[in-house]
N, C-alpha and C positions, 0 to 999 in steps of 0.2 A: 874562768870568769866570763860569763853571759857578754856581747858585744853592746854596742848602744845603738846598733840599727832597729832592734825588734822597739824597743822604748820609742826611739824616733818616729817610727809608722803609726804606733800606736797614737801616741799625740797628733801627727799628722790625720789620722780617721777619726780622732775626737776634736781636732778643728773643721775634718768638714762635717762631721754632725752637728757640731756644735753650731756652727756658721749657719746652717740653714736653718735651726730650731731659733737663734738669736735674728732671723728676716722674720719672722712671725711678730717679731714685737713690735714691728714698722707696718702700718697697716699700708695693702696695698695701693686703694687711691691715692693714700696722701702725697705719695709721691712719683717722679717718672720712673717707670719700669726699667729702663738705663740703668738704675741702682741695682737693684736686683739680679740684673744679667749679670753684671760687672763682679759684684757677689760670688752667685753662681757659677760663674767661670773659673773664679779664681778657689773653689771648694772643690770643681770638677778636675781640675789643675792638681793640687793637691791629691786625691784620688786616685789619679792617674798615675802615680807617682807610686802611689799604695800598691796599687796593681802589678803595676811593671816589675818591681823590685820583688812580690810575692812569685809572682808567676815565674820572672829570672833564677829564682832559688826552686821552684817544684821541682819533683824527681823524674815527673813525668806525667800522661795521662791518666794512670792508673791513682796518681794520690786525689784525683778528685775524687776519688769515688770510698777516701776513709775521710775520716775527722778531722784530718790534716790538712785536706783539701777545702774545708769550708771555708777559714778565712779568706784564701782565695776567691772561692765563689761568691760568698757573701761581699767582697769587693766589689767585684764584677757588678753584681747586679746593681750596688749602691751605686755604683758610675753611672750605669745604665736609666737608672734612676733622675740622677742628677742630671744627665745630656738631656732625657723627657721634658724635665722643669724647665729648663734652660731652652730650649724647644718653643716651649707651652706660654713663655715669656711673650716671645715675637709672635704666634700666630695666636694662642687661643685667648679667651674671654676670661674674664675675674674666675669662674666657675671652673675652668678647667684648666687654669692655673694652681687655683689651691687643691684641685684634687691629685693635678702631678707633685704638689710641693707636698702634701698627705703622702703619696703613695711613696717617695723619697724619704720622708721622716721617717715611717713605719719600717721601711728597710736597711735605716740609719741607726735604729735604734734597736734594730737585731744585731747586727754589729757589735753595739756595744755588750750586747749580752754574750755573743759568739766571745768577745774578748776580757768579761768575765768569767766564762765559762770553762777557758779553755788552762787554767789554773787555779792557786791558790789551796791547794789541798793541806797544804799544811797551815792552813789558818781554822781547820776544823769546818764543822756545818755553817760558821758564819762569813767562810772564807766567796760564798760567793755571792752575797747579798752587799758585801761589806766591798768587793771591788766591784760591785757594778755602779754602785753609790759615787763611788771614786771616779769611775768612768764617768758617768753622768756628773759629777762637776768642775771633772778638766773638762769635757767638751764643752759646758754651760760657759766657761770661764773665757776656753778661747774664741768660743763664737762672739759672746760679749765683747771682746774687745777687740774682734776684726771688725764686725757691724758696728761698731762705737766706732774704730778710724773713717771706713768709706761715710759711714753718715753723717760725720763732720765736714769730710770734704763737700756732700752735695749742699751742703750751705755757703760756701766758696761760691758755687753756681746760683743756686739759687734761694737768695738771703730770705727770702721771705717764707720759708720753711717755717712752722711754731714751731719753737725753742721745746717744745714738750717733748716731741720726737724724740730726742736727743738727752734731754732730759731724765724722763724715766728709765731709759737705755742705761744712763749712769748710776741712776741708783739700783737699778737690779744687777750691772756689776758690783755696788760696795759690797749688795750684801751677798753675793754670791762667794766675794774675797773673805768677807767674815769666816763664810760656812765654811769653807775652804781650810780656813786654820784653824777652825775648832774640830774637824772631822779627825785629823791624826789622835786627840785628844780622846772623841767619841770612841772611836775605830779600838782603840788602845785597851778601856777600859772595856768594853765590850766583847774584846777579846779575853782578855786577862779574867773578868766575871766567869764568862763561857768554858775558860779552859783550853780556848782555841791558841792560845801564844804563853808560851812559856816565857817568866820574868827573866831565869838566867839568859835565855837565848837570844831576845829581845834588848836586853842591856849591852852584851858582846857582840849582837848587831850594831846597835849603836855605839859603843864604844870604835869599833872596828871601822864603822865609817862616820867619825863623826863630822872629819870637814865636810863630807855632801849631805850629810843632814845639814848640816846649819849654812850649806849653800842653799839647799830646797827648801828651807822652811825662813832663811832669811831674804833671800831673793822671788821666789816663787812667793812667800805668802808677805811676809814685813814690806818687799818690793814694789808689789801689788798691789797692799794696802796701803802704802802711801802715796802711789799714782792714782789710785782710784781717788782718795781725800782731797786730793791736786785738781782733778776731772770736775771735782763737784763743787771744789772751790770757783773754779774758772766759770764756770757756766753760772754761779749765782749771781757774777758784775753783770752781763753777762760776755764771756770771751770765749765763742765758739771756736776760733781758729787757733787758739791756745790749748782748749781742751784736744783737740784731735790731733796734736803735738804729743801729747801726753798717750795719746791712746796708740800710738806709735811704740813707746816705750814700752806700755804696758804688755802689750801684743810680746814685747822682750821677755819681759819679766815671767807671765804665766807659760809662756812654750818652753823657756827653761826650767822652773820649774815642775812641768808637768812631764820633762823628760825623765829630770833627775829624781822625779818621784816614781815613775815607772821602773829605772835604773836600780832605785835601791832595791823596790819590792822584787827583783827579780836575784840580788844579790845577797839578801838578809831575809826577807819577807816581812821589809818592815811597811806597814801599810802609811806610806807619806803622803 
């Protein structure tokens, strides 16, 4: 049986992609660059974390130089990446900020293809369109709802923030959660069509592990969707400091989730 450390990393490098792809939707005048470091740190933090743990398991120098060695690599740089923006914060100009925050996406988002890439075979030709999909909306999911907590707290500081900020932040998680639980549905049929997933094998997947399915799809996605309905309730009195309560939670809800969906597909290949 596969461990839960590879799952765990994994979610961990699609929170910090996701984290820095969900700072883009906070423009950066509007508010003090304080946000954004804070952010920053706490994605480079994470990373670091990607890193160590990869590098701690190589076999040696010689595995950079296969296939094996990429994710490693590809961490490396993404950090490297990350310290530049984080850098580019304190000294440079709007201009060369978004061009470190760019050249950090671009390398972020190889990543996630490195970790579609690097499976999925037995999902047929759709196996690797169909988890990078998935990749790109655990990271989407948890970036959304770490930038959803810090940027409720900067209204704590400073109240006169528009409530917009915060606002559309909330609604591109609802419907990110939406997507989220219809993709098993998409993903399913898509396969099934293709000939990529066979129904016996697929049902005694599920059969087999049915309490973490209906932990991942009622925690991770039902969970989710009801903190997010919660989020958007609070901010329409409006209760900013209530909503980032909630966004706390949520942060629960989707990084469980996104573990236990990476857990099964390593266990069944069921795509959650």
């Amino acid at each position: 049986m596969p461990g839960i450390a590879a799952p765990v990393l994994a979610a961990l490098t699609q929170f910090a992609v996701g984290g820095l792809w969900a700072q883009t939707l906070v423009p950066l005048p509007a508010i003090q660059r304080g946000f954004f470091a804070l952010c920053s740190l706490s994605l480079l933090s994470a990373e670091v974390i990607v890193i160590w743990v990869l590098g701690a398991t190589a076999a040696g120098p010689a595995l950079l130089a296969t296939r094996a060695g990429l994710p490693l690599l590809g961490a490396a740089a993404f950090g490297a990446s990350l310290l530049a923006y984080l850098v580019s914060l304190g000294l440079a100009g709007e201009k060369g900020v978004r061009f470190a925050r760019a050249v950090a996406l671009l390398l972020g988002g190889g990543l996630l293809v490195l970790e579609a890439w690097g499976g999925g075979e037995a999902l047929g030709p759709l196996g690797f369109p169909l988890r990078l999909g998935n990749a790109g909306l655990g990271a989407g999911l948890l970036g959304l709802a770490f930038v959803g907590m810090l940027l409720g707290h900067s209204y704590l500081n400073a109240p006169h923030l528009p409530l917009r900020l915060i606002d559309r932040l909330s609604r591109i998680f609802l419907w990110a959660v939406l997507a989220r639980g219809c993709y098993p549905v998409v993903t399913g049929a898509l396969l099934l069509v293709g000939g990529g997933l066979a129904p016996g094998l697929a049902l005694a997947g599920l059969q087999e592990h049915l309490f973490l399915v209906i932990l991942r799809l009622g925690v991770g996605v039902g969970g989710s969707l009801t903190v997010a309905l919660i989020i958007r309730n609070c901010l329409r009195l409006p209760n900013v400091q209530a909503a980032t309560g909630f966004y706390y939670v949520a942060m629960l809800t989707v990084f469980l989730g996104e573990v236990l969906g990476r857990f099964l597909f390593a266990l069944a290949n069921l795509p959650l």
